[in-house]
MIVO-571669 format. One line per 4 residues: number of its first residue (from 1); their letters; for each residue x, y, z of N, C-alpha, C, O. Coordinates in steps of 0.2 Angstrom, whole numbers, m for minus. Layout:
residues N
NUM> A> X,Y,Z,X,Y,Z,X,Y,Z,X,Y,Z  ... .
end
This chain:
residues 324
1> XXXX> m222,393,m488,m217,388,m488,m221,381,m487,m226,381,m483  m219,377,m490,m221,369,m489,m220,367,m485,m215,363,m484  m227,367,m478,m226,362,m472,m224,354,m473,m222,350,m469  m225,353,m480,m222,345,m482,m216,344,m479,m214,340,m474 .
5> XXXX> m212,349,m485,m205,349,m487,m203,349,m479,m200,344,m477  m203,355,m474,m200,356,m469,m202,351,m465,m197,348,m463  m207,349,m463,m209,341,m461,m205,338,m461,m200,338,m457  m204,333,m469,m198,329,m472,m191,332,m470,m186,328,m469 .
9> XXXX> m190,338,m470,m184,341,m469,m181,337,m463,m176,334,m463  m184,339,m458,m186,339,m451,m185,329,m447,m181,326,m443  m188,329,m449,m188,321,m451,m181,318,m452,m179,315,m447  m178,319,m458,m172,318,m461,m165,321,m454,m161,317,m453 .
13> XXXX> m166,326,m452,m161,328,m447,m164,325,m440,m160,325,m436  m170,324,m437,m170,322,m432,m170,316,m429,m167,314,m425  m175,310,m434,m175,304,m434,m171,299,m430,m172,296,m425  m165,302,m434,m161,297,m430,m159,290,m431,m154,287,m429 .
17> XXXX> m166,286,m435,m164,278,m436,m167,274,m430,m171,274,m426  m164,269,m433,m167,263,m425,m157,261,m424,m155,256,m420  m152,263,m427,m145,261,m424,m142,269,m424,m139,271,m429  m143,272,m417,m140,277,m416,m131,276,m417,m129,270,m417 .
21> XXXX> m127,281,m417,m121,280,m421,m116,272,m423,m111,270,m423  m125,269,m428,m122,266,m432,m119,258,m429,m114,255,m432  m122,257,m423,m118,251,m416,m126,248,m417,m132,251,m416  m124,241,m418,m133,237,m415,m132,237,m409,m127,239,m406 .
25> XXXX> m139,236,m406,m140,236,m402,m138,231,m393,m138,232,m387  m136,227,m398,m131,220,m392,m124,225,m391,m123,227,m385  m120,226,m397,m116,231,m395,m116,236,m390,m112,236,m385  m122,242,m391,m123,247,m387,m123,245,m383,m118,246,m380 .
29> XXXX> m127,242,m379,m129,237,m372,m122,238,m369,m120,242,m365  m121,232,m372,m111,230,m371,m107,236,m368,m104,236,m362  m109,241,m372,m103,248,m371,m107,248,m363,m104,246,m358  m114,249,m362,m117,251,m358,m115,251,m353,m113,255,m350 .
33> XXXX> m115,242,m351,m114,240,m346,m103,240,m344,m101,240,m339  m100,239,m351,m93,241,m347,m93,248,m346,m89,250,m342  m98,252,m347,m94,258,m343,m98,259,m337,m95,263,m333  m103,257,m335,m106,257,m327,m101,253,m322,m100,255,m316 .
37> XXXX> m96,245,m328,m91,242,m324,m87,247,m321,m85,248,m315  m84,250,m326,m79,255,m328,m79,259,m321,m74,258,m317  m84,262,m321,m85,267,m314,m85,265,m309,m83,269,m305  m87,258,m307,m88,253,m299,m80,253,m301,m76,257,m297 .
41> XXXX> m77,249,m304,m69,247,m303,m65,255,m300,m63,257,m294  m65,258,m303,m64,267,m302,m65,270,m295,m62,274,m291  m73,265,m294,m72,269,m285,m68,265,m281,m64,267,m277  m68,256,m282,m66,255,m279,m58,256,m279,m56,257,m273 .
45> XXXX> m52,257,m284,m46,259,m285,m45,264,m281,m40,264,m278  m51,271,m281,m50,275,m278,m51,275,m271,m48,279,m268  m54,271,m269,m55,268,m263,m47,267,m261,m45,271,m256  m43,263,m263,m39,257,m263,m32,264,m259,m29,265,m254 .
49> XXXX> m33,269,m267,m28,275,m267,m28,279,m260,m23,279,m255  m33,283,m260,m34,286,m252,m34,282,m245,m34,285,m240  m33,276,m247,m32,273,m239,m25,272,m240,m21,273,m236  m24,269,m245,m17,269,m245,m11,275,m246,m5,274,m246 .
53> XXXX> m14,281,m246,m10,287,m245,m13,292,m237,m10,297,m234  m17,290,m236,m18,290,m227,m13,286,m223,m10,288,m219  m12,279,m225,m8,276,m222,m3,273,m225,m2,267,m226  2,277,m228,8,278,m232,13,274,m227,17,269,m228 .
57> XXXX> 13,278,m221,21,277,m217,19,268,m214,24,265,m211  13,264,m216,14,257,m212,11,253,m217,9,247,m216  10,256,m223,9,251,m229,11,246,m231,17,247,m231  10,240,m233,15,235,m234,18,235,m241,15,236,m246 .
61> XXXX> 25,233,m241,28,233,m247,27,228,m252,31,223,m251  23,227,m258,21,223,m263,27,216,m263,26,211,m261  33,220,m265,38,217,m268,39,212,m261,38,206,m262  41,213,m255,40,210,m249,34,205,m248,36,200,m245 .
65> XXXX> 27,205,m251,23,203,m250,22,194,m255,23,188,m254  21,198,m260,20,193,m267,28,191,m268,31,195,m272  32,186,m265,38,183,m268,38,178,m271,43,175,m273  31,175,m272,32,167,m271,32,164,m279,29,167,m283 .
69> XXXX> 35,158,m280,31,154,m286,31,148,m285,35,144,m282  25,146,m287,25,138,m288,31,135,m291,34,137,m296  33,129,m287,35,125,m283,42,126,m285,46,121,m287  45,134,m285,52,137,m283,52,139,m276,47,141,m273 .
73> XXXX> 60,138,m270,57,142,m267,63,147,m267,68,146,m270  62,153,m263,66,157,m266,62,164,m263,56,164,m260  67,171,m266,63,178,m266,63,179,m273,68,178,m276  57,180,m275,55,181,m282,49,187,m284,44,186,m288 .
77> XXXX> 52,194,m280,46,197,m280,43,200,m288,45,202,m293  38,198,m286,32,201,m290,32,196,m300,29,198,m305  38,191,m298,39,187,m304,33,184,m307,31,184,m313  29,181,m301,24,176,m305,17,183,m307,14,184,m312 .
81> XXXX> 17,187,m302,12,192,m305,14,195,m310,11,198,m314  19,195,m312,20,198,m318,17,191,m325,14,193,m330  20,184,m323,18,180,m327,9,182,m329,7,184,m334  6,181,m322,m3,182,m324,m4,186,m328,m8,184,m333 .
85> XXXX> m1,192,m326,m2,198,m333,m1,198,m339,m3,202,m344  4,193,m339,7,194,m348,1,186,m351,m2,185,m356  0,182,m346,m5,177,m348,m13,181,m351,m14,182,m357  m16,184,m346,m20,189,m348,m18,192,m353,m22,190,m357 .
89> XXXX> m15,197,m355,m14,200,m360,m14,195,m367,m16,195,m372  m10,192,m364,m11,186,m372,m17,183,m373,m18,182,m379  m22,181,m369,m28,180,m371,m31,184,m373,m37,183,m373  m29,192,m375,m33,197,m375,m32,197,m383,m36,199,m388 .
93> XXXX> m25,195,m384,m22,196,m390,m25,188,m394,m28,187,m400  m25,185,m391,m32,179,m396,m38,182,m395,m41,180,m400  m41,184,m392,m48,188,m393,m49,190,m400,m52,187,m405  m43,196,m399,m44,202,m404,m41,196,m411,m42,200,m416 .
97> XXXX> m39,191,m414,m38,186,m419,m45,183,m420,m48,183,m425  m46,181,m414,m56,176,m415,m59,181,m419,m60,180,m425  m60,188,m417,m64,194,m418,m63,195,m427,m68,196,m431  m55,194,m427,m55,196,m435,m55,190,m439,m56,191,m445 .
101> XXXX> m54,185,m437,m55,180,m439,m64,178,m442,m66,176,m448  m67,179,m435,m75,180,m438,m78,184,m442,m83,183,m444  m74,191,m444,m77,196,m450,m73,191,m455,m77,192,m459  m70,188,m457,m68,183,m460,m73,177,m461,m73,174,m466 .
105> XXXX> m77,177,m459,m80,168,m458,m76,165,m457,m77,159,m459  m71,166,m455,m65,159,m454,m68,156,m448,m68,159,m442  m71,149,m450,m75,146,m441,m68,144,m439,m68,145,m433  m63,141,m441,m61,137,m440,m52,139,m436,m47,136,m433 .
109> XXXX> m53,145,m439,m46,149,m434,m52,152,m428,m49,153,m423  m57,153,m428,m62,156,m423,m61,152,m417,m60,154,m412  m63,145,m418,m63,140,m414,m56,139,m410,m56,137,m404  m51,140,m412,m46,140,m411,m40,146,m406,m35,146,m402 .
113> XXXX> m44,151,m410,m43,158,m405,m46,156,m399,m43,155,m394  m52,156,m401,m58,154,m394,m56,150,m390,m59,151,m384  m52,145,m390,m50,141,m386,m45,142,m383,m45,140,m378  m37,146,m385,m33,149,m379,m35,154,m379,m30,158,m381 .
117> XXXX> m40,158,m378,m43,163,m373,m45,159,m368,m42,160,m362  m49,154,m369,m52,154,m363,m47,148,m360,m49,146,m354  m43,145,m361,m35,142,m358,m32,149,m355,m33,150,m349  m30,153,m358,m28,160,m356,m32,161,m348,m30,160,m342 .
121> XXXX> m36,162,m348,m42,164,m344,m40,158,m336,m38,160,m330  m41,153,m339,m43,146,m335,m35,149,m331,m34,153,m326  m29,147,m335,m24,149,m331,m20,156,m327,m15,156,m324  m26,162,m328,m26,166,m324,m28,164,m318,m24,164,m313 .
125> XXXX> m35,163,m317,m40,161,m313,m38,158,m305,m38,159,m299  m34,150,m310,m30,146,m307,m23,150,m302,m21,149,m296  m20,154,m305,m13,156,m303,m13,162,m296,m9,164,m292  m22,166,m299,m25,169,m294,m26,165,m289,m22,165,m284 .
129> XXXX> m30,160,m289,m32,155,m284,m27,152,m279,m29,151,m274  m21,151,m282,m16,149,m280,m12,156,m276,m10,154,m270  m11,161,m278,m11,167,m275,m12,168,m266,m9,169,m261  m20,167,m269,m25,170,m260,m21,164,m258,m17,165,m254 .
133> XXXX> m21,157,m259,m19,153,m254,m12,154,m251,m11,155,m245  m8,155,m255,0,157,m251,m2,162,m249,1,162,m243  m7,169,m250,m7,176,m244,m11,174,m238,m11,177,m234  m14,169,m238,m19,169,m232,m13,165,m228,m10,168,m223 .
137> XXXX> m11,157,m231,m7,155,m227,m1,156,m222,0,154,m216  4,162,m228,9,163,m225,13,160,m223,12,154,m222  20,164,m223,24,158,m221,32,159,m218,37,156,m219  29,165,m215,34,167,m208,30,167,m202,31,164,m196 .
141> XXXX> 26,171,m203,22,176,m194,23,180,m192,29,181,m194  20,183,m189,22,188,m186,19,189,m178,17,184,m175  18,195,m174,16,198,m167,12,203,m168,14,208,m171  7,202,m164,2,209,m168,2,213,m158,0,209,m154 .
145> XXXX> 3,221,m156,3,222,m154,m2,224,m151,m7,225,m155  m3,226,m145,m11,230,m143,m14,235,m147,m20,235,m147  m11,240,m152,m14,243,m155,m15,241,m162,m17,244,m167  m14,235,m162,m15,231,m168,m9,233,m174,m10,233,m180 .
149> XXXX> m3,234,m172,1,234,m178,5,228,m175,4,225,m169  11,227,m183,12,220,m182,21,224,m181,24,229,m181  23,217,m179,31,214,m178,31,210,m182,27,206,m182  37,210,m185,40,205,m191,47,204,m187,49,208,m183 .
153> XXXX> 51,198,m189,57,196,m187,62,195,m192,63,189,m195  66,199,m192,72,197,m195,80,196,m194,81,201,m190  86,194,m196,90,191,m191,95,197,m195,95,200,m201  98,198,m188,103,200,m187,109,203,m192,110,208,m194 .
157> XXXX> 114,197,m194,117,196,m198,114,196,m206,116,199,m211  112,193,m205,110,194,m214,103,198,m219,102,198,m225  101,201,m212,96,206,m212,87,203,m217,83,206,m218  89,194,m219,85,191,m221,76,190,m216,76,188,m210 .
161> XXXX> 72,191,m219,67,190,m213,67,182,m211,68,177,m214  65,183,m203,63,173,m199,58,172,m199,54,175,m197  59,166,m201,49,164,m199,50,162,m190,55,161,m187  42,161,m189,44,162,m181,45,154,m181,47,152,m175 .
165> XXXX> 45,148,m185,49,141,m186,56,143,m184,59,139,m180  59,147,m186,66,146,m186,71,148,m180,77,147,m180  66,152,m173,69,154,m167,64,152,m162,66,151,m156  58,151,m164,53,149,m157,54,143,m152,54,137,m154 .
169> XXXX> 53,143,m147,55,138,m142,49,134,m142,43,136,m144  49,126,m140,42,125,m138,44,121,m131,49,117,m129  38,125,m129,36,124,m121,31,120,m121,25,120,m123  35,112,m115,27,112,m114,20,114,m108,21,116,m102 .
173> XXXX> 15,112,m111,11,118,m108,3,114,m110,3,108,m113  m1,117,m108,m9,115,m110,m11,113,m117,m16,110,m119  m6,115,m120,m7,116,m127,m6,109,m132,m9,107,m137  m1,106,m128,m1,99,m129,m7,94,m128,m8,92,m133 .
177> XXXX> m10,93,m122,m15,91,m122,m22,92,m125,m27,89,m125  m20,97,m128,m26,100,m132,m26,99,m140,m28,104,m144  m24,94,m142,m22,90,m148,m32,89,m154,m37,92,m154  m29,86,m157,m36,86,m163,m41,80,m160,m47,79,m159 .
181> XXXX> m36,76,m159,m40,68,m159,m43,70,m154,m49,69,m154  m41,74,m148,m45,73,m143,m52,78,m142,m56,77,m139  m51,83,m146,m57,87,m149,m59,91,m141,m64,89,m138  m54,95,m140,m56,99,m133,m58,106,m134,m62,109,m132 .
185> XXXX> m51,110,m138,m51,117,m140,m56,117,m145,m60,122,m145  m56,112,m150,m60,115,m156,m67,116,m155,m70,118,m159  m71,114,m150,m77,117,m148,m79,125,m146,m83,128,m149  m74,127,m142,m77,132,m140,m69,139,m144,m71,145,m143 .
189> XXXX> m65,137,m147,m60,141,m149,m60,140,m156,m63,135,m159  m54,145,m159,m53,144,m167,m48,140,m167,m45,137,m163  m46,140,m171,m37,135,m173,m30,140,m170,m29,145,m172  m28,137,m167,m21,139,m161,m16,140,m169,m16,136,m174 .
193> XXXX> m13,146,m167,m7,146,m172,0,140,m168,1,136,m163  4,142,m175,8,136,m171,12,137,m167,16,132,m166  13,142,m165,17,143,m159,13,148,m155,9,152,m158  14,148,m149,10,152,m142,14,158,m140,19,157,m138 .
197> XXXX> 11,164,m141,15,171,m140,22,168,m134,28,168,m136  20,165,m128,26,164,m124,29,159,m128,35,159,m125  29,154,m133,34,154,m134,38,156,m139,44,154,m139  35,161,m146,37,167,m149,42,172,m144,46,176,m147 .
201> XXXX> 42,172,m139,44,176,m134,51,174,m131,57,177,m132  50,169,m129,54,166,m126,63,164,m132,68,165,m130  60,161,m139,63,161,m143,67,166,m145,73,165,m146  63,172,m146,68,180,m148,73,181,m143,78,184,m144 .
205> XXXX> 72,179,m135,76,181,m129,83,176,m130,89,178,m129  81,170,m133,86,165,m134,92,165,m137,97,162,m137  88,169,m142,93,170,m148,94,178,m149,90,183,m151  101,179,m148,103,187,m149,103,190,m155,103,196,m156 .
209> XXXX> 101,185,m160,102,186,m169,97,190,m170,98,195,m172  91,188,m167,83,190,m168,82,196,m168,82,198,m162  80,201,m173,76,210,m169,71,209,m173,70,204,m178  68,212,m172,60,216,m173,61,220,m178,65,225,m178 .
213> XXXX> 56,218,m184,55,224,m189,49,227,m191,46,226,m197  45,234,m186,41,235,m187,39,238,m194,42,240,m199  31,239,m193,29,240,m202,29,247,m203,29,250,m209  30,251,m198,33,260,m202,38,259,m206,43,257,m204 .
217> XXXX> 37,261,m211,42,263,m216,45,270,m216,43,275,m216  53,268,m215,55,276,m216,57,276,m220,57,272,m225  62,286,m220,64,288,m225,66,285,m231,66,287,m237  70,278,m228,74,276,m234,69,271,m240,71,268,m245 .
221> XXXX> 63,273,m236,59,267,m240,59,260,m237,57,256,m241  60,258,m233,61,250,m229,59,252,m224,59,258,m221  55,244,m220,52,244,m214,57,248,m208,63,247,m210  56,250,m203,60,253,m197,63,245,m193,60,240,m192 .
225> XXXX> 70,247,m192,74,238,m188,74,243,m183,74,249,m183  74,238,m178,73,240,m171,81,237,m167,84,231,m169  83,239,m163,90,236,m160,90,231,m156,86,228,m159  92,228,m151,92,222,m149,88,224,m143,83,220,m141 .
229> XXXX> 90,229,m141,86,232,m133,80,234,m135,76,234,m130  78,236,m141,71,240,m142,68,234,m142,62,234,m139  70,227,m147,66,221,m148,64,220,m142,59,221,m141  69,216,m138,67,216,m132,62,219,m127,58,216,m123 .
233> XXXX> 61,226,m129,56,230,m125,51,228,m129,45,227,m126  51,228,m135,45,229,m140,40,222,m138,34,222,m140  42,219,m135,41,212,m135,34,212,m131,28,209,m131  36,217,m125,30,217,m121,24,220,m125,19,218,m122 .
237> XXXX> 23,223,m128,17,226,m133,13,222,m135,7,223,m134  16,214,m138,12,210,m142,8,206,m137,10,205,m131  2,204,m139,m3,200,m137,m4,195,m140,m7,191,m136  m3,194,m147,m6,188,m148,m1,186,m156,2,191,m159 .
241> XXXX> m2,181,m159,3,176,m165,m1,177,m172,m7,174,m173  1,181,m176,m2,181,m182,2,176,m188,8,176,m189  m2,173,m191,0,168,m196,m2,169,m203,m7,166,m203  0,171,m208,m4,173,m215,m8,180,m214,m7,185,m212 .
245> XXXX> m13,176,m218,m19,186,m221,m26,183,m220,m29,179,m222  m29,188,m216,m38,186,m219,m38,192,m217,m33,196,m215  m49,194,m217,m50,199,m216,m51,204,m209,m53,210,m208  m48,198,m205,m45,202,m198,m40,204,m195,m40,210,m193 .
249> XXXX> m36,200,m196,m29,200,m196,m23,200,m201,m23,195,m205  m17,204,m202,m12,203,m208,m5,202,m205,m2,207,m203  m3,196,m206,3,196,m205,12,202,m212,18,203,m212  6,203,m214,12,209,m219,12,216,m216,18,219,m215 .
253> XXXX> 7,218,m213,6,223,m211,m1,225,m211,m6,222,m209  m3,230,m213,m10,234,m210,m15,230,m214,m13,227,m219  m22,229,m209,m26,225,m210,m30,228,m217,m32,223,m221  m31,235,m218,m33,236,m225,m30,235,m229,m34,234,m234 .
257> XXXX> m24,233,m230,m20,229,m236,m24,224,m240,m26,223,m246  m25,219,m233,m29,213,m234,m38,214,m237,m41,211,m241  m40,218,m233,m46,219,m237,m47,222,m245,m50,221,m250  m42,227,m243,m42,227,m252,m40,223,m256,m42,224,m262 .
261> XXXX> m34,218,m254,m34,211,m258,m37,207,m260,m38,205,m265  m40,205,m254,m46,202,m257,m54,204,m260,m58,199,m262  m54,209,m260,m60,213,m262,m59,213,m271,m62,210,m275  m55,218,m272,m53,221,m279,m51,215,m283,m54,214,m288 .
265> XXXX> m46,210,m280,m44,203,m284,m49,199,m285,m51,196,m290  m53,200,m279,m60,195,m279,m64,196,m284,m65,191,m288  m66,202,m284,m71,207,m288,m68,205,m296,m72,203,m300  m61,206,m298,m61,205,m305,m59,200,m306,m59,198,m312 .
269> XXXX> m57,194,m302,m57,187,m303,m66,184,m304,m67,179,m307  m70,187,m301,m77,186,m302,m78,187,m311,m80,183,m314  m75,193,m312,m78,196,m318,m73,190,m323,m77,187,m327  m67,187,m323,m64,182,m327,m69,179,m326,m74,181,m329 .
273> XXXX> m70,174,m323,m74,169,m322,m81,168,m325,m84,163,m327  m84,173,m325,m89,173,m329,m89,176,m338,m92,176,m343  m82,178,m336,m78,179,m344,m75,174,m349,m74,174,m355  m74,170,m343,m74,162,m345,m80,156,m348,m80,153,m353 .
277> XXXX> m86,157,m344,m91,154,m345,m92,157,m350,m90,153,m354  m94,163,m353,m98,165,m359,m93,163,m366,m95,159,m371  m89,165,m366,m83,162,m368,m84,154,m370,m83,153,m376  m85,150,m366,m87,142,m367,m93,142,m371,m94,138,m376 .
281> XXXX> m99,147,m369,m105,146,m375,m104,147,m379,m105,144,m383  m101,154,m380,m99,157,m389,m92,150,m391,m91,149,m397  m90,148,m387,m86,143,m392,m90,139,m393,m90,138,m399  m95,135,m391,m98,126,m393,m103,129,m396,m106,125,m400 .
285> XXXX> m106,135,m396,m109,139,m404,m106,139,m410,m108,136,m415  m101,140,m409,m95,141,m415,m94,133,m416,m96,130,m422  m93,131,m413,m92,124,m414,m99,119,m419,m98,115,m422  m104,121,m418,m112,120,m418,m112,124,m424,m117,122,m426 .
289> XXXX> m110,128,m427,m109,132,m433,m115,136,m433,m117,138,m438  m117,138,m426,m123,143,m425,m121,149,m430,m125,151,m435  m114,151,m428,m116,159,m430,m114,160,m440,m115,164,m444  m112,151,m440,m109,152,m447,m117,152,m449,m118,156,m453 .
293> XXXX> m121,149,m449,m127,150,m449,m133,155,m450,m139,155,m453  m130,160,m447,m133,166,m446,m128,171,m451,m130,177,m452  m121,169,m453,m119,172,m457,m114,179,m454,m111,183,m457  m115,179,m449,m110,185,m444,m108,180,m437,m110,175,m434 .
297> XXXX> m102,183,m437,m99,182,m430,m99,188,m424,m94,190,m421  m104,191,m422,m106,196,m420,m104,195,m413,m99,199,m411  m108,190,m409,m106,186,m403,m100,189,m400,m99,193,m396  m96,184,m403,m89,185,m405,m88,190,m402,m85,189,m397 .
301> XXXX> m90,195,m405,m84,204,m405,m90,206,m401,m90,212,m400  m95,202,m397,m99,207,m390,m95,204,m385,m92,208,m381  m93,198,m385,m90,193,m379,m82,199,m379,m80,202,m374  m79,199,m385,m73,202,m385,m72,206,m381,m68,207,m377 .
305> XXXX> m77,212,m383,m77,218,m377,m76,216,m371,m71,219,m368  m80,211,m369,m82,211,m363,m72,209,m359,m69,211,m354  m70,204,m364,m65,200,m361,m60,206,m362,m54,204,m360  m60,212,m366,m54,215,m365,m57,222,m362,m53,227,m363 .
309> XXXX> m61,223,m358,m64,225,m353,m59,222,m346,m56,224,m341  m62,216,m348,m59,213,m341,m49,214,m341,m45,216,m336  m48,212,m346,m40,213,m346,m36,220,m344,m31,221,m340  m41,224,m349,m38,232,m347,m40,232,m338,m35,231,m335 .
313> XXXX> m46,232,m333,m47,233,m328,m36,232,m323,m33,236,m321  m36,224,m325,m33,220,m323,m26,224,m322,m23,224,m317  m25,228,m329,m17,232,m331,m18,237,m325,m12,238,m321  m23,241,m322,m26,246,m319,m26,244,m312,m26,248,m307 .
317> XXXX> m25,237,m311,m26,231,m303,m18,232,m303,m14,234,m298  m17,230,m309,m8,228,m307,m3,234,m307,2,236,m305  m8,238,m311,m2,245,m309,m4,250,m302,m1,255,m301  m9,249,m299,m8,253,m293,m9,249,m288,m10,251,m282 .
321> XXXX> m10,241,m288,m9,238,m280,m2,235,m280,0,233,m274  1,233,m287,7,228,m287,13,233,m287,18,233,m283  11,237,m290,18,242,m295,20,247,m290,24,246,m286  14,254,m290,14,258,m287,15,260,m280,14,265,m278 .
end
């Protein structure tokens, strides 16, 4: 036999090329690095799943949590995150238009695409941002007991929750003279909530409307109401006045809620944001007539991955921390 021939043979089937299945290089890369993302999002969700089905019976309820919208006020669960979502998804669907628009050489719808993406984007980012501010702030309170669960309050009659504004007494007390201007607490202490467990206390006694709604959730699916006499008892439990969310304390309920809120939103709100930026160079390229130059819109369809990378994450964010 012709060691040439089977050489050559051999050659022909092994080779392989310098563009393994037929993807340049910038592409491949691309896939690379989405599916290493791919897997970090995956553990953290998985993360997210397993603590939240450990602690099913004191989980906080989405729809209860996310009601709010800019500058309505009102109960409007889960309305504006639903807005984010469909914002995002529409800049995904201008992507996928730049994208085909640049196998076109059309510079001129590319620039165009490219600019409500990253409008799209901006107004995510924005409505995110606005988001953590209403969850940190909060804007009932609640009482977090010795063992670190919380009391929530809601009235009687119309079974609506209270913020603790709308039954708390104020006493006066040390607490008065311990004002801004005179700069005495803020040395050695953090920021006093605005009302003092005692007079949180005092208030629920005042007012017979007032129970307690701890964060177990029962059979029916809703927090556990406690009765007038249990409220009353429950009372002595609490220790101290929670106001909004951070990563100490949650006025919704369990404090893992809150670190996974901010972790996971943070985490793919990082990834927009820099989805945004690249975004801005491939458009003032485009605008610079770089890639019409170069004769391909390639850029383009690497950026695109990346930004419907980000999008898909997001559907996967909103269906098991929002929905689910």
């Amino acid at each position: 036999m012709d060691s040439t021939v089977t050489t050559g043979t051999e050659e022909n089937v092994w080779g392989g090329g310098n563009q393994p299945l037929g993807v340049s290089y910038g592409k491949l890369m691309m896939w690379f690095f989405i599916v290493s993302d791919a897997l970090t999002f995956s553990g953290f969700l998985a993360a997210y799943g397993f603590s939240r089905f450990k602690f099913a019976d004191t989980w906080p309820i989405a729809d209860e949590v996310f009601t709010h919208v800019p500058f309505f006020h009102g109960n409007y669960p889960m309305y504006y995150v639903a807005f984010m979502t469909f914002i995002l998804i529409m800049s995904s669907v201008t992507m996928v238009l730049a994208v085909d628009a640049g196998h076109k050489l059309q510079r001129n719808k590319v620039t165009w695409y490219m600019f409500f993406t990253i409008i799209g984007g901006i107004i995510f980012v924005g409505s995110q941002a606005w988001e953590w501010k209403t969850f940190i702030k909060g804007d009932f309170g609640a009482l977090e007991t010795k063992g670190g669960r919380i009391l929530q309050f809601v009235d009687a009659n119309s079974g609506e929750r209270l913020a603790l504004k709308d039954f708390s007494e104020t006493i006066p007390s040390e607490r008065v003279n311990h004002e801004r201007n005179k700069g005495i607490w803020y040395y050695g202490e953090t920021a006093l909530p605005s009302y003092s467990l005692n007079e949180v206390v005092q208030g629920v006694k005042a007012n017979d409307n007032v129970l307690i709604r701890t964060e177990v959730i029962n059979d029916e699916g809703h927090k556990t109401l406690l009765t007038r006499e249990e409220t009353i008892e429950k009372l002595n439990d609490a220790v101290l006045v929670v106001e909004g969310a951070n990563l100490i304390r949650n006025e919704y309920g369990s404090r893992l809620f809150a670190d996974f809120f901010f972790f996971i939103t943070g985490f793919h709100g990082f990834h927009v944001v820099t989805g945004i930026l690249i975004n801005l160079i491939i458009f003032f390229n485009v605008l610079l007539g770089t890639y019409e130059k170069r004769g391909h819109y390639e850029m383009v369809e690497k950026v695109g991955l990346y930004w419907h990378f980000v999008d898909l994450v997001w559907v996967f964010v909103f269906t098991f921390f929002y929905l689910v």
